[in-house]
Structures are given as structure tokens and as C-alpha cells.
C-alpha positions as CSV (number, residue, x, y, z in Angstrom):
1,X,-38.6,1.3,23.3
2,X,-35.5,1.8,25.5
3,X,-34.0,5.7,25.6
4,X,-30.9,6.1,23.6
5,X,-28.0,8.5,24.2
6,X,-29.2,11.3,22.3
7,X,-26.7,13.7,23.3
8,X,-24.2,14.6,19.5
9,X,-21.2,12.7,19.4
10,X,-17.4,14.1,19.9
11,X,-16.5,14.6,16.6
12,X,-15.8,11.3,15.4
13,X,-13.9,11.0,11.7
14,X,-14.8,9.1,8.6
15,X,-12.9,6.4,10.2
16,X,-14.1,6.1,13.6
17,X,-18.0,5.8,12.2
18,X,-17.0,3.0,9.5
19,X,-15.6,0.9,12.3
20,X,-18.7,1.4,14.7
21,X,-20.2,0.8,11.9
22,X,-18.9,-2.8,11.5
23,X,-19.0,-3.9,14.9
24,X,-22.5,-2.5,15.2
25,X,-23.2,-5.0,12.3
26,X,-21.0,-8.1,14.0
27,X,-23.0,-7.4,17.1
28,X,-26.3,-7.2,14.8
29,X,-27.3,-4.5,16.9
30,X,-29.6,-2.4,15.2
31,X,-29.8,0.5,17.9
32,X,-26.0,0.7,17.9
33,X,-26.1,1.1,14.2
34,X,-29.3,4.0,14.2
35,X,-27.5,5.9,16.8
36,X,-24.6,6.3,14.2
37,X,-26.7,8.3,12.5
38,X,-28.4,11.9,12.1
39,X,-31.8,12.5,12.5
40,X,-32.7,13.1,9.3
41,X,-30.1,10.7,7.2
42,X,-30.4,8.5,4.2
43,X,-29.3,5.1,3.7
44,X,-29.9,3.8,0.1
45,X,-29.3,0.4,-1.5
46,X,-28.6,0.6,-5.3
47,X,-28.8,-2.9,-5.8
48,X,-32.1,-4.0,-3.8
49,X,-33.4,-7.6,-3.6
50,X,-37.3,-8.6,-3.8
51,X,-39.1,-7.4,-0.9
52,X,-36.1,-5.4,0.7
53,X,-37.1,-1.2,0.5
54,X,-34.6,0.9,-1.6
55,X,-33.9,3.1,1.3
56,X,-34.6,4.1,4.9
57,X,-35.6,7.9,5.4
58,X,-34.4,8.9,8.9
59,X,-32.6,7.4,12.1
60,X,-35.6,5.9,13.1
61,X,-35.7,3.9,10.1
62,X,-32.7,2.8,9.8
63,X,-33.2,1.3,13.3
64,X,-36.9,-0.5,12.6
65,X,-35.2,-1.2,9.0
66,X,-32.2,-3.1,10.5
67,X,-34.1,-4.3,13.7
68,X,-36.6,-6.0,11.2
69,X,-34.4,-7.7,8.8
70,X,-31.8,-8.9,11.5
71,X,-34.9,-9.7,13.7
72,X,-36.2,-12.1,10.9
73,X,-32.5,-13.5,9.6
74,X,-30.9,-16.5,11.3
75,X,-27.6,-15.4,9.4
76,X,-25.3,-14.2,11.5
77,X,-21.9,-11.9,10.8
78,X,-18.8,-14.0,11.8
79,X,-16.3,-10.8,10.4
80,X,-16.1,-7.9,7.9
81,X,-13.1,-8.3,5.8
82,X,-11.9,-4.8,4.7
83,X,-10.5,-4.9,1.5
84,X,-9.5,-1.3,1.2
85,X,-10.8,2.2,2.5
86,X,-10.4,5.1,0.4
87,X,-10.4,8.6,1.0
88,X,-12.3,10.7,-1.2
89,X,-11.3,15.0,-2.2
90,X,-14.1,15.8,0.9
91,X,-13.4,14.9,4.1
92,X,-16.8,13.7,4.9
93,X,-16.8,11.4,2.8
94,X,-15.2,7.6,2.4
95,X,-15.8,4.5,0.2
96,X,-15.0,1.0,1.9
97,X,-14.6,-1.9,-0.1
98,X,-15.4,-5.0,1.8
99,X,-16.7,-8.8,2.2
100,X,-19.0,-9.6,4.7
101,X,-18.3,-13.1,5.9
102,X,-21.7,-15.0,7.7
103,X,-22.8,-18.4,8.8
104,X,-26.7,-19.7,8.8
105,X,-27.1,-21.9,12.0
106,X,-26.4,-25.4,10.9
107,X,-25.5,-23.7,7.7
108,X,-22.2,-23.1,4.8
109,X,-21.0,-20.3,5.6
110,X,-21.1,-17.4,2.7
111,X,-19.2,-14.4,1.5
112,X,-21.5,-11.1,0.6
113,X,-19.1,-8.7,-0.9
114,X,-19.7,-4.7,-0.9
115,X,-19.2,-0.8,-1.6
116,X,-20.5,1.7,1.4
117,X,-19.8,5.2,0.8
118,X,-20.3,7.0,4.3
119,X,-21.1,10.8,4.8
120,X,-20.3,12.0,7.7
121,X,-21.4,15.2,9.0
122,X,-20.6,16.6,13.1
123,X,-19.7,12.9,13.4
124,X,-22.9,10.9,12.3
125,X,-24.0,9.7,9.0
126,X,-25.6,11.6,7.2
127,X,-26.0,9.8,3.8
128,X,-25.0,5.9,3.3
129,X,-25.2,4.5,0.0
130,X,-25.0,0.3,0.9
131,X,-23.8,-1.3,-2.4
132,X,-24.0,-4.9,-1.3
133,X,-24.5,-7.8,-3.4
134,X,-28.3,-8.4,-2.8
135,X,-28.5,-11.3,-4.8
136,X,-26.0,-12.5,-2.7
137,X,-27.6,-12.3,0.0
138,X,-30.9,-13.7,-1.1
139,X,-29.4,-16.7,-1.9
140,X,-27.2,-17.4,0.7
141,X,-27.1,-20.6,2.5
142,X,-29.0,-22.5,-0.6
């Protein structure tokens, strides 16, 4: 496994994770994603699909988690359509709305829309509740 920067972020806003975020997910890099995060965060999907786990316990997770399933997925993210970003009464946290636009090689392209609510803490994640449309996803490209 390659060393990652371990070293804590300068403080980076609500904002400035949520677009790391995305282009962490356009690159479909799954160590840019985990280093997003704190040590000891949560991610959680609400709406989960057969054989996809409910959550990922930890940094390390998220990164075998995302590693895994991109790994395994021929889909690839063309771009994240932002359909709003809303600010919440706590500053550390923020609710995107958004549609997640992907191609299958040789494939229709497909729309996956969804909810993330991101917590940051110091600059890194600290909870991420992922509501994307699982069914969706399962059945994209069919």
C-alpha cells in the first residue's frame, strides 16, 4: 500500500471538502476520497442495494470500501451535476443535492440522483450520510 499524506489538512470549509469530494469521485480515486476523511469517520448509506454494506467504519474503510466497488465497476463518472448546496444552523455541516451522471463502456449512459450530508470537523469528514438512489445504480446500464 503506497504512504498517504497523513499530515491534518489546513482548515478546509464545508465547501472545499464537498468539491474534493466530487472530483475524488470523477477521478474514481478511492485514496483521494479516504484521505478526505478522519480517522475514525462514518459514512452510511440509508438506502443500500443487495450486497453493498450499510456503512464503512473508519478512513481505512472507506478507502478498501470505495477501492473495491470502483475496482469491480466498469461505470465510470462523466460529471456531478450540483443541483443545490445548502447550508445548515452548524457550520460543519452541509447537505448537497446532486445527480451523478455515468457511462458503462460501450454502454447508455445513466443519471444516479442523490442527498450527501457532510460533517466536517478540523477540515475532514467526519460523518457522511450517502443518500444515493441504490436501485439506481443497480440497474444501471440494463
Amino acid at each position: 500500500m503506497q504512504e498517504h499524506d497523513q499530515h491534518e489538512p489546513a482548515a478546509r470549509t464545508p465547501h472545499e471538502v464537498l468539491a474534493r469530494y466530487r472530483r475524488a469521485m470523477l477521478d474514481k480515486s478511492a485514496d483521494d476520497l479516504a484521505d478526505l476523511y478522519a480517522e475514525d469517520a462514518v459514512h452510511e448509506f440509508p438506502f443500500t442495494a443487495p450486497g453493498f454494506p450499510p456503512r464503512f467504519e473508519g478512513r481505512e474503510a472507506v478507502r478498501a470500501g470505495y477501492r473495491a466497488a470502483w475496482g469491480a465497476s466498469p461505470a465510470r463518472v462523466e460529471a456531478i451535476e450540483e443541483l443545490a448546496v445548502h447550508d445548515t444552523g452548524d457550520p460543519e455541516v452541509i447537505v448537497a443535492e446532486q445527480v451523478v451522471r455515468a457511462s458503462l463502456p460501450g454502454g447508455p449512459a445513466f443519471a444516479v440522483p442523490g442527498l450527501l450530508v457532510l460533517c466536517v470537523h478540523d477540515g475532514l469528514l467526519t460523518r457522511v450520510r450517502d443518500y444515493l438512489d441504490a436501485s439506481g445504480v443497480a440497474t444501471a446500464g440494463r
